[in-house]
N, C-alpha and C positions, 0 to 999 in steps of 0.2 A: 476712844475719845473723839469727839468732833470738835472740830475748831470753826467759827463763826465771827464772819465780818462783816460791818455793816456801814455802807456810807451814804452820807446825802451829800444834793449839790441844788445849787440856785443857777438854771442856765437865763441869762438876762436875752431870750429866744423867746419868741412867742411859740406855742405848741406845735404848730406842723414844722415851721422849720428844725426845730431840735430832733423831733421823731425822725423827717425825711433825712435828715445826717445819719439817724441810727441806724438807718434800714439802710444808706446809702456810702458807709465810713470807709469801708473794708471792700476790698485790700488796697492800701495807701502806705506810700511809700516811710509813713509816718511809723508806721507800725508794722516791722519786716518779722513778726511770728505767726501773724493770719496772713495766709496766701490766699484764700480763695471762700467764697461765699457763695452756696448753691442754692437756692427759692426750690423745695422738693414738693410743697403744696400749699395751695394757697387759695383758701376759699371765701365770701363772701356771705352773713346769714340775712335773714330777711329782716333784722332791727338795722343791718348796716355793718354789724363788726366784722373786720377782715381778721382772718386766720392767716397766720403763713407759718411755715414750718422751714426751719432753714440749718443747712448743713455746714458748717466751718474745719477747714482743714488749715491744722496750725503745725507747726515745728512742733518738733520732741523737745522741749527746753529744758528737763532734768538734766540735771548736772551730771557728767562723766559716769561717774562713782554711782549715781543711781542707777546711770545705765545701764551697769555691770549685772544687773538684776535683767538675767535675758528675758524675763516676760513684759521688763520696763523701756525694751530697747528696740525701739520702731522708729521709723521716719517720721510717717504723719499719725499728727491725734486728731481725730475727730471730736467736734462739739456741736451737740446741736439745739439749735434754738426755737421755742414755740412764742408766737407773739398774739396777741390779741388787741386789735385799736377800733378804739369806738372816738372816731371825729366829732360826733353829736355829744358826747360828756368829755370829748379832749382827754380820753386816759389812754396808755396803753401800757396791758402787763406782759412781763416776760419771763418765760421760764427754762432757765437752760443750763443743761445738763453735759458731763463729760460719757462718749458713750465707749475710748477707746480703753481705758482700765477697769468698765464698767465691777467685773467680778472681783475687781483685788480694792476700790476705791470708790466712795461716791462724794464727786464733786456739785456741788447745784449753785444756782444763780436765781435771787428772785429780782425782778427789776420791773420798777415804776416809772411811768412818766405821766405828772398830769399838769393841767392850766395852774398855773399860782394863784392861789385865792388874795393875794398879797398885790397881786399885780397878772391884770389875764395876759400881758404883753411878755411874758416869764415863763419859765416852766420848774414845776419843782422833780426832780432826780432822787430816788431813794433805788439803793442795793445791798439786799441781804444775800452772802453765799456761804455757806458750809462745807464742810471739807470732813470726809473720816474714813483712813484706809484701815482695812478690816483683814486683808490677804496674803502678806508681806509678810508674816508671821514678827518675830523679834525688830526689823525693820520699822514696821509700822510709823511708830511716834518719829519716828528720822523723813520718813516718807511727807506725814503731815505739818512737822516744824515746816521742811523744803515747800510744800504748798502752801501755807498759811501765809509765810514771808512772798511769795511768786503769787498768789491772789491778791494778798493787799498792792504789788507795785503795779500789776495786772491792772487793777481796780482804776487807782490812780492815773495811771498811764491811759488808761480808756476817757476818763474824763477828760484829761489834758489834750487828746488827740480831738474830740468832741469840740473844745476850746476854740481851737486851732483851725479845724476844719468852717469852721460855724463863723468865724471871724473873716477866716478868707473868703467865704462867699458871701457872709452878708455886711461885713465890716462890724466898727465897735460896737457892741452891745446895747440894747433898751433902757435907756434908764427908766 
């Protein structure tokens, strides 16, 4: 089974500020499951888009009882994220992936960010991610309920820290 969530946000940011929050969030004291964020490549093409490729090392945040599952019981998870921002149409897509249970689970992230046509002074946020562990044998649906409910607060909590961060450095928002 695959489980699918999807949320939009209205950041009242004009486009690079929101983006340079996202490239720049992690690790903050806001959010003590991502420790550490590594730039592993990052390239330039000739319309202007930058590529970057980026590595996230988070906490094992399964619960106890998952962990007993010793192929589920590690320190650090790795996540890694590919971005693509074109400055010249104000978008930038993102696509990212869990690479530490790759064989027993495939987690994904698609994430948007473009100029609001509502308002250029805005940005609109949209994320779709799936979730379906295939490995775990009879576990499986237990594995995914626990990821479905830790993506959606994940999700949340990402925007909220985006909030947060975005407010402290540029104060109240655009109307």
């Amino acid at each position: 089974m695959v489980v699918t969530i999807e949320i939009r946000k209205m950041y009242r940011y004009p486009f690079e500020r929101v983006v340079d929050m996202h490239l720049n969030k992690y690790p903050t004291p806001l959010e003590n499951h991502i420790r550490d964020i590594k730039t592993v490549e990052e390239k330039k093409d000739i319309s202007g888009i930058i590529y970057r490729r980026r590595i996230a090392t988070c906490n094992n945040v399964l619960p106890n009882i998952l962990q007993k599952v010793n192929l589920m019981n590690v320190d650090d998870v790795y996540m890694e994220e590919e971005s693509w921002l074109d400055g010249k149409q104000k978008t930038m897509n993102i696509q990212s992936r869990c690479l530490t249970w790759s064989q027993y689970a495939t987690l994904q992230e698609v994430s948007i960010f473009t100029e609001s046509t509502a308002n250029p002074n805005w940005t609109e946020f949209r994320q779709m991610g799936s979730i379906s562990v295939t490995g775990v044998g009879r576990l499986n649906r237990l594995f995914e309920i626990f990821a479905q409910s830790f993506f959606s607060r994940g999700i949340k909590k990402s925007v909220q820290v985006m909030e947060v961060i975005l407010e402290q450095r540029y104060g109240h928002p655009c109307s």
